[in-house]
C-alpha positions as CSV (number, residue, x, y, z in Angstrom):
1,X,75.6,46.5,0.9
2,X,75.7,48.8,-2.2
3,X,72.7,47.4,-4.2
4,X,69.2,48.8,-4.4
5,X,66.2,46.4,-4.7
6,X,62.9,48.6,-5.9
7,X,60.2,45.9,-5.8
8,X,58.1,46.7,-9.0
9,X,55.2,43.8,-7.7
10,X,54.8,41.9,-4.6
11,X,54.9,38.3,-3.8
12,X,52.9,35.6,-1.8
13,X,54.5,32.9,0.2
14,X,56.4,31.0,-2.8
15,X,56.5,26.9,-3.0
16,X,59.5,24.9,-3.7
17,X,60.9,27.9,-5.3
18,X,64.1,27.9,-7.4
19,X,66.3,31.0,-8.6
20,X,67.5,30.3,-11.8
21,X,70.4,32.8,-13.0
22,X,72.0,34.0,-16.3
23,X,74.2,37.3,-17.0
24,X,76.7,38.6,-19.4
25,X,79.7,36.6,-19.8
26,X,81.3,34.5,-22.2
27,X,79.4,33.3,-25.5
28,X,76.4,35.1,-23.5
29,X,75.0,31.4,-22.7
30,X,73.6,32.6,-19.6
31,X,72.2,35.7,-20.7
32,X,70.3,34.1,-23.8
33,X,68.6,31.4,-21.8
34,X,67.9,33.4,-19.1
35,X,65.9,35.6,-21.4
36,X,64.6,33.5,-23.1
37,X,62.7,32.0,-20.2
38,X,61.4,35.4,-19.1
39,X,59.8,36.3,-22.9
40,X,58.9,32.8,-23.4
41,X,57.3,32.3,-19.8
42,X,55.9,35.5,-19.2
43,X,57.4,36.1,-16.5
44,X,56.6,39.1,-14.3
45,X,59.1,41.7,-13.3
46,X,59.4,41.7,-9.5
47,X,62.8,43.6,-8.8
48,X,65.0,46.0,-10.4
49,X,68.3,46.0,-9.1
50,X,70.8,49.1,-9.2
51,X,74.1,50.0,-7.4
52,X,77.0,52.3,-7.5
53,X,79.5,49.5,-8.0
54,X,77.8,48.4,-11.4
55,X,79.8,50.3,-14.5
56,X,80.0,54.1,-14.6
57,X,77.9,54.3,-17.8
58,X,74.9,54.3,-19.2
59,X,72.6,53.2,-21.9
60,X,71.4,55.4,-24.9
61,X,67.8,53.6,-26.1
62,X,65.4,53.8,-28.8
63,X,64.0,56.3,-27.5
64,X,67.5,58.6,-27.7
65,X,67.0,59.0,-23.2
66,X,70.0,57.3,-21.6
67,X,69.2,54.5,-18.9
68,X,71.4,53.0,-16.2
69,X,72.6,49.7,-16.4
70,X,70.6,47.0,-13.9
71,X,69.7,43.3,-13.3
72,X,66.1,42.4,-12.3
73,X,64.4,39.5,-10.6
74,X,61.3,38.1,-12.8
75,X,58.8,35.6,-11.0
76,X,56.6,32.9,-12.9
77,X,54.5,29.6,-11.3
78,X,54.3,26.9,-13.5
79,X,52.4,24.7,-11.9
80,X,53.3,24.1,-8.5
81,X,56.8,25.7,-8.7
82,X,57.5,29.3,-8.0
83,X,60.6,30.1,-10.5
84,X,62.8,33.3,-9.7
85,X,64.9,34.5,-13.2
86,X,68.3,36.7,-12.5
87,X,68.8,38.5,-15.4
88,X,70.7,41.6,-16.5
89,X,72.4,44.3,-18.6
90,X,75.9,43.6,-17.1
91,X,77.6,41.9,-14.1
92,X,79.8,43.7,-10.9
93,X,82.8,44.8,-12.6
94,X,85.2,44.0,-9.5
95,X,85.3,41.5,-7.3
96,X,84.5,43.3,-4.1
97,X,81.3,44.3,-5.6
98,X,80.4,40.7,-7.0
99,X,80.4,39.2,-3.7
100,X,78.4,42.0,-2.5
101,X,76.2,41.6,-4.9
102,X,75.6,37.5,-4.5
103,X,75.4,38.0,-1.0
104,X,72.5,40.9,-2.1
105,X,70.6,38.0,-3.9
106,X,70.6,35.6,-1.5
107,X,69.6,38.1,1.0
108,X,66.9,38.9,-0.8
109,X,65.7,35.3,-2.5
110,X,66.3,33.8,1.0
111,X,62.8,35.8,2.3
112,X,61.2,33.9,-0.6
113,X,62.4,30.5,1.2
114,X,64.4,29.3,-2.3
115,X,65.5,25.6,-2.1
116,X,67.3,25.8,-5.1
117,X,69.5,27.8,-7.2
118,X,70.9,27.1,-10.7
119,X,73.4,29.6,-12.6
120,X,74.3,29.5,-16.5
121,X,77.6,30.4,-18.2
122,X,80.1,29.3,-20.9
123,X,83.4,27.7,-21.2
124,X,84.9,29.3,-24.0
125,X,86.8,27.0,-26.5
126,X,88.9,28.7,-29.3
127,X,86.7,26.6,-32.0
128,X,83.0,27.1,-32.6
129,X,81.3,24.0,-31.2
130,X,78.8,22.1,-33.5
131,X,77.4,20.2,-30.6
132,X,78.5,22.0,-27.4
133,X,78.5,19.5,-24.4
134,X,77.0,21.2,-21.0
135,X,79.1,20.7,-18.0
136,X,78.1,20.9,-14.5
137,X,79.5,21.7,-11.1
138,X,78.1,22.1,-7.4
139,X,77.9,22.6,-3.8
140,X,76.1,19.7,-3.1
141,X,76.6,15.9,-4.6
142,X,73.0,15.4,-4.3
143,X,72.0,18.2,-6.8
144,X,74.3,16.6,-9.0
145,X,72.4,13.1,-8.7
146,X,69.1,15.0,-9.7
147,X,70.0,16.2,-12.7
148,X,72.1,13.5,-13.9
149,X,71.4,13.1,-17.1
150,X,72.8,11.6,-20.5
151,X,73.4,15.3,-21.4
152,X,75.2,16.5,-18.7
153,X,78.4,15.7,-17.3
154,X,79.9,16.3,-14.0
155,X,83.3,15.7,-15.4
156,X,84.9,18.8,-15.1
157,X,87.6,18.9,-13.1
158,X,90.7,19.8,-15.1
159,X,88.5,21.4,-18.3
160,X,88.1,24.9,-17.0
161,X,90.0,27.2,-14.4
162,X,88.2,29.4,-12.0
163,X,84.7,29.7,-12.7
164,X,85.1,34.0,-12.7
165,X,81.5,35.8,-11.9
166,X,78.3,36.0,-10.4
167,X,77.6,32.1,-12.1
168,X,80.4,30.7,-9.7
169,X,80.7,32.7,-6.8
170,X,76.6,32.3,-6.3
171,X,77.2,29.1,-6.2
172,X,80.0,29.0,-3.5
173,X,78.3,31.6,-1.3
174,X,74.5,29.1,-1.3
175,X,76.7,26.9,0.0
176,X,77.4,28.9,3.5
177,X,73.3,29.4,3.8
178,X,72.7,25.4,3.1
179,X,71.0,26.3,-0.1
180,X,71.6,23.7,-3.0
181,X,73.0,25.4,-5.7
182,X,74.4,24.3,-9.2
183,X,76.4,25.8,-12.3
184,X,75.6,24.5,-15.3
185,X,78.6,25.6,-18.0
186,X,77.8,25.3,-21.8
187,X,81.0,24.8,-23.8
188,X,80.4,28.0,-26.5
189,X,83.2,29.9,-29.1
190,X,85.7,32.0,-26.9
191,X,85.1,35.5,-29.1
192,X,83.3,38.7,-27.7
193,X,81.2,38.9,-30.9
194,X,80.0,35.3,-30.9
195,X,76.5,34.2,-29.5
196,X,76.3,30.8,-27.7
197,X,73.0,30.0,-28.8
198,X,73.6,26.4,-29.6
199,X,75.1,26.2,-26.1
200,X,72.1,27.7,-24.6
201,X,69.8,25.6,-25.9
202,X,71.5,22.3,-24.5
203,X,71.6,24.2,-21.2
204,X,67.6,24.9,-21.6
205,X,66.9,21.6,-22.7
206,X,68.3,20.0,-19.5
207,X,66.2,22.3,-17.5
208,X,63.0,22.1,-19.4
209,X,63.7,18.4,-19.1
210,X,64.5,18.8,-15.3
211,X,61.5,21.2,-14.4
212,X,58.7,20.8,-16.8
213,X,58.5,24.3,-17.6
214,X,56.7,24.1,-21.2
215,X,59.3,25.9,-23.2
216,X,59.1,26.4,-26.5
217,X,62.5,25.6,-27.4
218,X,61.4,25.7,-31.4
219,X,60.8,29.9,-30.8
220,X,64.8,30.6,-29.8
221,X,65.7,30.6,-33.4
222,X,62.6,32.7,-34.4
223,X,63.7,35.3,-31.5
224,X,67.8,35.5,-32.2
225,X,67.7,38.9,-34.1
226,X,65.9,40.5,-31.6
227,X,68.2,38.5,-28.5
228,X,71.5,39.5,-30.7
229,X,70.5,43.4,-31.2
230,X,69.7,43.5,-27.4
231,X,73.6,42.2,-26.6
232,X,75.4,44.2,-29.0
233,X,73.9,46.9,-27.9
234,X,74.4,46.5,-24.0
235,X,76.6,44.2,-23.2
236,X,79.7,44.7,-25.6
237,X,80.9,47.6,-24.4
238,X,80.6,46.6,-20.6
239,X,82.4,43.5,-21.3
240,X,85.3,45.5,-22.2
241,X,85.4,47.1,-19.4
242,X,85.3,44.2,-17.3
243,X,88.1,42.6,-19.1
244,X,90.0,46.0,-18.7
245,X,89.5,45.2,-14.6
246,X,90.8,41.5,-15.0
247,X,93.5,41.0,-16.6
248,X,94.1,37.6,-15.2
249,X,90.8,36.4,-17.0
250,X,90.8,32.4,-17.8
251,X,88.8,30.3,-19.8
252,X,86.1,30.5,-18.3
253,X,83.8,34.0,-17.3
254,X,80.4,33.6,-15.5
């Protein structure tokens, strides 16, 4: 394996955990969820991931110092569940290193006993969405049956391609270790400037609704400047590089 996990804080013996991912990829959906759970939870950085497969670039900050690209691994209890975030800069830029990588993370989560694992991405329409419907898709029909709700539909066979990325391939690989796992896929404008926030806020409603996790849904508008400089910033110029790698890309990019 070609990642590096440095553990930033440990953890105790976790309780009904669930892994809950969200990367770069189309409209962002999964990114701007993701982070938005971490600033609006608090959550506490456990992991900083690095590797030599992520791209050959780096980061110029505020501060004018560059820094390498990397995911991390966030923890928060809320209540009497243990949530794991995935979130990141970038995803693996090839497909060798993606499936390195999700095996990586399930490695790793799988210590923690996780009996769950949701990832968040976009299916990217050629029209802006005024009221983007969130699709979802699984290894396991009785996931689906939990979260069935009147916002979510399982319907999506036919509507997108190959789910491309760390948000499908996680998926498919839980389901080799018997670990529940679920995409849920926010329809979002197909355009590497737009922002699927709308899209991101179905896809944290369901899971608000789902998990009871107290989030302040009202504070995503108040927090899109800072959530928009943060992505133009990193994640433009790596997604052209990723597109440069694949040039067979569909409809649809975890």
């Amino acid at each position: 394996m070609n990642y590096k996990f440095k553990q930033i804080a440990k953890l105790n013996k976790l309780n009904d955990a669930i892994l809950i991912e969200g990367l770069p990829g189309i409209g962002n959906v999964g990114k701007i969820a993701v982070d938005f759970m971490i600033d609006n939870l608090k959550a506490k950085k456990i992991y900083q991931i690095y590797s030599h497969s992520f791209p050959h670039a780096v980061f110029i900050n505020e501060e004018n110092l560059v820094e390498l690209p990397r995911i991390e691994i966030y923890y928060k209890k809320v209540k009497n569940k243990d949530v794991l975030l995935l979130a990141g800069d970038i995803q693996p830029i090839d497909e060798s290193s993606c499936y390195d990588f999700c095996e990586s993370v399930l490695d790793n989560v799988s210590k923690y006993k996780v009996k769950e694992i949701i990832t968040i991405g976009g299916i990217g329409l050629q029209h802006i969405p005024q009221n983007p419907k969130v699709y979802c898709t699984s290894n396991d029909k009785d996931i689906v049956k939990k979260y069935k709700s009147k916002n979510l539909t399982n319907n999506i066979f036919g509507v997108v391609g190959p789910i491309i990325g760390v948000s499908g391939l996680l998926v498919g690989l839980a389901q080799q270790r018997n670990i529940p796992a679920m995409a849920l896929l926010a329809e979002t404008f197909h355009h590497p400037t737009y922002l699927g926030i709308k899209g991101a806020r179905e896809v944290l409603k369901i899971i608000d609704d789902k998990h009871k996790l107290g989030l302040e849904l009202g504070k995503l508008d108040d927090e899109i400047f800072e959530i928009e400089k943060e992505i133009k910033t990193k994640t433009k110029e790596f997604s052209k590089l990723q597109q440069r790698k694949d040039n067979t890309r569909t409809d649809y990019i975890g």
